[in-house]
mmCIF file of the C-alpha atoms, coordinates in Angstrom:
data_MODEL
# 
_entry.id   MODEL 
# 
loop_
_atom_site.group_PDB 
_atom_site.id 
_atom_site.type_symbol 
_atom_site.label_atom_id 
_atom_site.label_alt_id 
_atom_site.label_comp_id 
_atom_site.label_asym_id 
_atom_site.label_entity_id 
_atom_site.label_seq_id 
_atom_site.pdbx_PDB_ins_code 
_atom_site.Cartn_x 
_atom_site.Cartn_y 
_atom_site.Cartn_z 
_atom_site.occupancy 
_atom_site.B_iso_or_equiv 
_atom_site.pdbx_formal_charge 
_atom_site.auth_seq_id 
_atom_site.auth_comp_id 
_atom_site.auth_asym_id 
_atom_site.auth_atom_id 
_atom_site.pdbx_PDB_model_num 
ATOM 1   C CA . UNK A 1 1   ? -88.585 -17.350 -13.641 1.00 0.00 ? 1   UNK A CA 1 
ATOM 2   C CA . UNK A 1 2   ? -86.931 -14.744 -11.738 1.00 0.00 ? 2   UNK A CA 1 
ATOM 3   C CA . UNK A 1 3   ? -86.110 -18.095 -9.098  1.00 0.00 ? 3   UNK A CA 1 
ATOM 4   C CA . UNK A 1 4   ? -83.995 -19.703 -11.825 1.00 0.00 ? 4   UNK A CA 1 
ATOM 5   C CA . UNK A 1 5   ? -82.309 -16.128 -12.361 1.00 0.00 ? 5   UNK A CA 1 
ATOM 6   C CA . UNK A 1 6   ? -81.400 -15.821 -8.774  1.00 0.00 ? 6   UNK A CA 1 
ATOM 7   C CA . UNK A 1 7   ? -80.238 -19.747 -8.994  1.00 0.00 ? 7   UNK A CA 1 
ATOM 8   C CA . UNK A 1 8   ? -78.084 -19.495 -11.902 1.00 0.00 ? 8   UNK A CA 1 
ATOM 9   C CA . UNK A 1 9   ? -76.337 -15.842 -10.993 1.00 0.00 ? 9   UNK A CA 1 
ATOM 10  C CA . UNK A 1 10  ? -75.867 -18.079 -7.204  1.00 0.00 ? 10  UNK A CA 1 
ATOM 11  C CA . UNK A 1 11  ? -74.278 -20.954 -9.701  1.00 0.00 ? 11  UNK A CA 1 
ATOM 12  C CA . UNK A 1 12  ? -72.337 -18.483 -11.870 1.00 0.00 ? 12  UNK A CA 1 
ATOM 13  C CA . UNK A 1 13  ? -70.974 -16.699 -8.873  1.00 0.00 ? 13  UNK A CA 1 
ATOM 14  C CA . UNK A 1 14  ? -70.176 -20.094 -7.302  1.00 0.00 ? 14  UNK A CA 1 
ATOM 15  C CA . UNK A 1 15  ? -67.948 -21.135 -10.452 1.00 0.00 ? 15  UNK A CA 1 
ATOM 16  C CA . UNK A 1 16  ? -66.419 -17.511 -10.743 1.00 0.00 ? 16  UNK A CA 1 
ATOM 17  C CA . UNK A 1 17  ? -65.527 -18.102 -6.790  1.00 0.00 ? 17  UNK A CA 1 
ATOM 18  C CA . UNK A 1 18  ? -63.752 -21.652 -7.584  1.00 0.00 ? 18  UNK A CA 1 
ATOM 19  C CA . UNK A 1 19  ? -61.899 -20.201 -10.812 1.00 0.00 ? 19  UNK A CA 1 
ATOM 20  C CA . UNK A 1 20  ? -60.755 -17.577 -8.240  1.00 0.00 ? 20  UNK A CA 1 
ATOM 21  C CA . UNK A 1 21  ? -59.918 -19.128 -5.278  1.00 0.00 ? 21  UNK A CA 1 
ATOM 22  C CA . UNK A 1 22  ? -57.731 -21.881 -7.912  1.00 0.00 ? 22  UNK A CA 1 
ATOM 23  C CA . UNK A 1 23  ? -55.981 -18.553 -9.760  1.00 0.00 ? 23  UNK A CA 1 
ATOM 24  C CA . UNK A 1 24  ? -55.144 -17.569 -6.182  1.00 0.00 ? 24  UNK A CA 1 
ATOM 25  C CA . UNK A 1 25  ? -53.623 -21.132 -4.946  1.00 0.00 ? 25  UNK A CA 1 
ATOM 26  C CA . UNK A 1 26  ? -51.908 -21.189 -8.145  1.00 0.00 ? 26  UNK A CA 1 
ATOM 27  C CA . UNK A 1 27  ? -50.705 -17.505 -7.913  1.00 0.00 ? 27  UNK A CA 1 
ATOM 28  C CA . UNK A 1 28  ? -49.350 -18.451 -3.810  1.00 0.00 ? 28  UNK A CA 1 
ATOM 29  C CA . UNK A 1 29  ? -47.680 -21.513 -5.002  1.00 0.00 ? 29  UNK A CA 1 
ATOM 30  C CA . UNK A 1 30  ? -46.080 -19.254 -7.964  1.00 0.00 ? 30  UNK A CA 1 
ATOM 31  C CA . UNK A 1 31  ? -45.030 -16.627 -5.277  1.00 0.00 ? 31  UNK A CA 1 
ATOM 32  C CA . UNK A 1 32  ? -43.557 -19.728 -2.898  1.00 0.00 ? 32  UNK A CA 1 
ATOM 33  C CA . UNK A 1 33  ? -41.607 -20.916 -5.994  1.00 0.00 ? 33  UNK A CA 1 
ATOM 34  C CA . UNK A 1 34  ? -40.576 -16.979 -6.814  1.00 0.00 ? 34  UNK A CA 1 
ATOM 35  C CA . UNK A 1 35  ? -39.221 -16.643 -3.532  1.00 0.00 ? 35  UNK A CA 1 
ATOM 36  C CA . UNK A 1 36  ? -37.209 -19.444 -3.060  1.00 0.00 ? 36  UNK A CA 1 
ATOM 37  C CA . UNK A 1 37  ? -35.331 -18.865 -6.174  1.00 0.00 ? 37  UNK A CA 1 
ATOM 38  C CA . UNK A 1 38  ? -34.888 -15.004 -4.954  1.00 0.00 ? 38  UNK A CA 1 
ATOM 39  C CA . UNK A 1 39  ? -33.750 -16.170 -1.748  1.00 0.00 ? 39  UNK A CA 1 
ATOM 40  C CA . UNK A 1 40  ? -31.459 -18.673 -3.758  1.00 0.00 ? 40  UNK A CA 1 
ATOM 41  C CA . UNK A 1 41  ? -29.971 -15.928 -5.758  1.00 0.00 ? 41  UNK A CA 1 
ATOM 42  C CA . UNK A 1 42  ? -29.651 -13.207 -3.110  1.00 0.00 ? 42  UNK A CA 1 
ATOM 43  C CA . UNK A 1 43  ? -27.846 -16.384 -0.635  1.00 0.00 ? 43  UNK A CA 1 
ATOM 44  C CA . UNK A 1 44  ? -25.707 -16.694 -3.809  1.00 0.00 ? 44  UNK A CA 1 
ATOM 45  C CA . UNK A 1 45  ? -24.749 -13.246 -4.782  1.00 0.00 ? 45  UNK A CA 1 
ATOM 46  C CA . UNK A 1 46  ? -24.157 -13.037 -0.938  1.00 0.00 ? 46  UNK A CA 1 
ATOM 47  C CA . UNK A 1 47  ? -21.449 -15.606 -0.611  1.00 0.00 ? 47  UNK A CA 1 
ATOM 48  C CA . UNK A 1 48  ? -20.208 -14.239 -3.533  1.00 0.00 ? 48  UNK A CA 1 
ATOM 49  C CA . UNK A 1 49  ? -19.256 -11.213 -1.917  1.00 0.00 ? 49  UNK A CA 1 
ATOM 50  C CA . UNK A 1 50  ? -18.091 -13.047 1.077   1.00 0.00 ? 50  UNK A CA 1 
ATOM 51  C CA . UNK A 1 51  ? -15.544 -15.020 -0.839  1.00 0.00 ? 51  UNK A CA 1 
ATOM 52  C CA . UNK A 1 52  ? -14.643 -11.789 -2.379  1.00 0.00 ? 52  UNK A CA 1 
ATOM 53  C CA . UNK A 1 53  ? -13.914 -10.108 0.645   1.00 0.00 ? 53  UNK A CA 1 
ATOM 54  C CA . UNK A 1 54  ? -12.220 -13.102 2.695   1.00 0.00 ? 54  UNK A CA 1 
ATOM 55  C CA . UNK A 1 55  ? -10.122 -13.493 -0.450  1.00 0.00 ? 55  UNK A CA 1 
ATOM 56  C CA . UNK A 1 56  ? -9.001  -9.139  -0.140  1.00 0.00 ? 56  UNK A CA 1 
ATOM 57  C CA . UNK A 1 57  ? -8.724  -9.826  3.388   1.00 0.00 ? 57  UNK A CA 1 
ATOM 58  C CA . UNK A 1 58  ? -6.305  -13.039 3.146   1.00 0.00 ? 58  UNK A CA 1 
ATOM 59  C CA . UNK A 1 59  ? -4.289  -11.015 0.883   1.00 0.00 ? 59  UNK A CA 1 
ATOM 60  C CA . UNK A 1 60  ? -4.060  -7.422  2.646   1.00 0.00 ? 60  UNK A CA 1 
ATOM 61  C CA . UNK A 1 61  ? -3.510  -10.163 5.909   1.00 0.00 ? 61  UNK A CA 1 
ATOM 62  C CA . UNK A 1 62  ? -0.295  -12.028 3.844   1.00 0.00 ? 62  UNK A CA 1 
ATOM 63  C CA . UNK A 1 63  ? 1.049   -8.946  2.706   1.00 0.00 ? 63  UNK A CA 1 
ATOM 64  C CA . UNK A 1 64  ? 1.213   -7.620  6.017   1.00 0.00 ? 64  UNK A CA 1 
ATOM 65  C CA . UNK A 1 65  ? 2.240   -10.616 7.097   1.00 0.00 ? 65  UNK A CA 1 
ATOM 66  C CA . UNK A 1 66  ? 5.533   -10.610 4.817   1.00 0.00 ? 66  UNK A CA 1 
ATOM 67  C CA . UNK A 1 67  ? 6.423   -7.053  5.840   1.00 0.00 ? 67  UNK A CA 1 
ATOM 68  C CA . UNK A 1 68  ? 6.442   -7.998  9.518   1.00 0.00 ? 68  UNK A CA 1 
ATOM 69  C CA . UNK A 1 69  ? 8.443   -11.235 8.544   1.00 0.00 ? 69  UNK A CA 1 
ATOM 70  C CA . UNK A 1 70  ? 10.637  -8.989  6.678   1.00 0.00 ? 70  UNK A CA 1 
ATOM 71  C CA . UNK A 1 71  ? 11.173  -6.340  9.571   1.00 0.00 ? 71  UNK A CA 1 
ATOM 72  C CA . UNK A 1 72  ? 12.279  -9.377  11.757  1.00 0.00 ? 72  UNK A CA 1 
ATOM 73  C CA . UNK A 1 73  ? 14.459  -10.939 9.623   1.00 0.00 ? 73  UNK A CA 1 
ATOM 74  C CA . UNK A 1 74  ? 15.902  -6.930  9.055   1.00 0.00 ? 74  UNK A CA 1 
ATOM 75  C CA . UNK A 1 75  ? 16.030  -6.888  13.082  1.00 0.00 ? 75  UNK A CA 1 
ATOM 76  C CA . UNK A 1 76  ? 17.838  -10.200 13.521  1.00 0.00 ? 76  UNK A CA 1 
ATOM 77  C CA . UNK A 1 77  ? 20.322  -9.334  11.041  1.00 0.00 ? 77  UNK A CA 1 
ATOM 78  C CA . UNK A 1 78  ? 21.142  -5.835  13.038  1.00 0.00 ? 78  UNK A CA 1 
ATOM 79  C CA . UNK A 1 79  ? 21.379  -8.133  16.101  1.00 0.00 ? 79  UNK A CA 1 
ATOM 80  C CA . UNK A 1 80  ? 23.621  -10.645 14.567  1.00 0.00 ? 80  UNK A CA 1 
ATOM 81  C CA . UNK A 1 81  ? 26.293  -8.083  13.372  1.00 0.00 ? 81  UNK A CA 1 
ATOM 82  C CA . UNK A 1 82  ? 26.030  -6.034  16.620  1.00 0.00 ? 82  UNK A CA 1 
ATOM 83  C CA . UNK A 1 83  ? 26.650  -9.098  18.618  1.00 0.00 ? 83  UNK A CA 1 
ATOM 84  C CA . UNK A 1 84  ? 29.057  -10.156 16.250  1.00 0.00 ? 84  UNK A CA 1 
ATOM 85  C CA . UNK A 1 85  ? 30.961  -6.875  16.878  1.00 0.00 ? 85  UNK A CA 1 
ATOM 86  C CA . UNK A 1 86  ? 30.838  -7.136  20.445  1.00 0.00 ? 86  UNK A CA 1 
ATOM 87  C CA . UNK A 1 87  ? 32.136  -10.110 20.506  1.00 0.00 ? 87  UNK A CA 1 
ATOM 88  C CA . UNK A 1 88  ? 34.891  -9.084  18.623  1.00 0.00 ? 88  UNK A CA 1 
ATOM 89  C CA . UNK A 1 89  ? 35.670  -6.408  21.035  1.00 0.00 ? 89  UNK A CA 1 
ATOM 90  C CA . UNK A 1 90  ? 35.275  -8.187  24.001  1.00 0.00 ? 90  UNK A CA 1 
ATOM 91  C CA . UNK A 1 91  ? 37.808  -11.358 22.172  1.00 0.00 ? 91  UNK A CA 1 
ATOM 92  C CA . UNK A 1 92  ? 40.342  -8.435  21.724  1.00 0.00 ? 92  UNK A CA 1 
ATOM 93  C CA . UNK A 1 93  ? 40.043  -6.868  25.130  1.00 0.00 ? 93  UNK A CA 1 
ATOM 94  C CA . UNK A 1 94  ? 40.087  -10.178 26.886  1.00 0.00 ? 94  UNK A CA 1 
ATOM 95  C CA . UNK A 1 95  ? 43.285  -11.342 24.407  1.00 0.00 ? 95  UNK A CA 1 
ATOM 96  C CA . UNK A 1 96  ? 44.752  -8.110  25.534  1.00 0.00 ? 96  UNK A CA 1 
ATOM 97  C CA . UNK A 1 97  ? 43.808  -8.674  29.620  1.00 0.00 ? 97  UNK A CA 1 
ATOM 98  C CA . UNK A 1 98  ? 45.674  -12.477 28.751  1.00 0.00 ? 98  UNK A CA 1 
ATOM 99  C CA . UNK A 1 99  ? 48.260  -10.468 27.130  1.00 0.00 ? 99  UNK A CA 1 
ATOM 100 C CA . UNK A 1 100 ? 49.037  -8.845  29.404  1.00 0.00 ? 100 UNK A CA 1 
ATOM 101 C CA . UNK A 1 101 ? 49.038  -11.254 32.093  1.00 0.00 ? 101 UNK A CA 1 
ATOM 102 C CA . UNK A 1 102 ? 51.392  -13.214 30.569  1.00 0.00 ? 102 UNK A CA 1 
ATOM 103 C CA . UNK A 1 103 ? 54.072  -10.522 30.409  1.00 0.00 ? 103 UNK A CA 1 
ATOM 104 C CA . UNK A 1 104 ? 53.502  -9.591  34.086  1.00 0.00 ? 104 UNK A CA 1 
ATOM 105 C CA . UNK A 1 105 ? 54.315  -13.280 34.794  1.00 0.00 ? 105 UNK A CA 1 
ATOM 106 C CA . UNK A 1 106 ? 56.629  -13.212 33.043  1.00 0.00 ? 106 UNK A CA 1 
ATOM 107 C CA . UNK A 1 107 ? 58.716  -10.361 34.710  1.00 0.00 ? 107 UNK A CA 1 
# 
């Protein structure tokens, strides 16, 4: 009798081995499944930010952008009325120099 014990614990242990090893395949494929949506949400919450950031970037990169345009366009219109005012001098001294000219010819 004590053969058949030793047989059926060996047949019991052999079906409690099986019902383990398929809880563990099942439990791995679980886990593969788990991860790939984790890595799925963390790739997601990670573009997320990216966006975020490229957007605060683009805009802290336009603003800066219109205050140089700005400064230029403050900078040409400085050079514009300074050249504008030379010219005016240099049209009155060289009307003068003609001027001038003239009435020495004329003498």
């Amino acid at each position: 009798m004590e053969h058949i014990n030793v047989l059926n614990r060996i047949i019991e242990a052999d079906k409690n081995a099986k019902a383990l090893t398929g809880a563990a395949i099942a439990r791995r494929e679980h886990l593969g499944e788990d991860i790939e949506r984790e890595k799925a949400k963390l790739r997601e919450e990670y573009m997320k930010r990216a966006r975020e950031r490229v957007d605060a970037e683009f805009g802290r990169e336009r603003a800066l952008s219109a205050r140089r345009i700005a400064e230029l366009e403050e900078k040409l219109r400085r050079d514009i009325i300074e050249t504008d005012q030379k010219l005016a001098a240099r049209r009155e001294s060289l009307a003068a120099k003609v001027f001038s000219m003239i009435l020495e010819d004329a003498r």
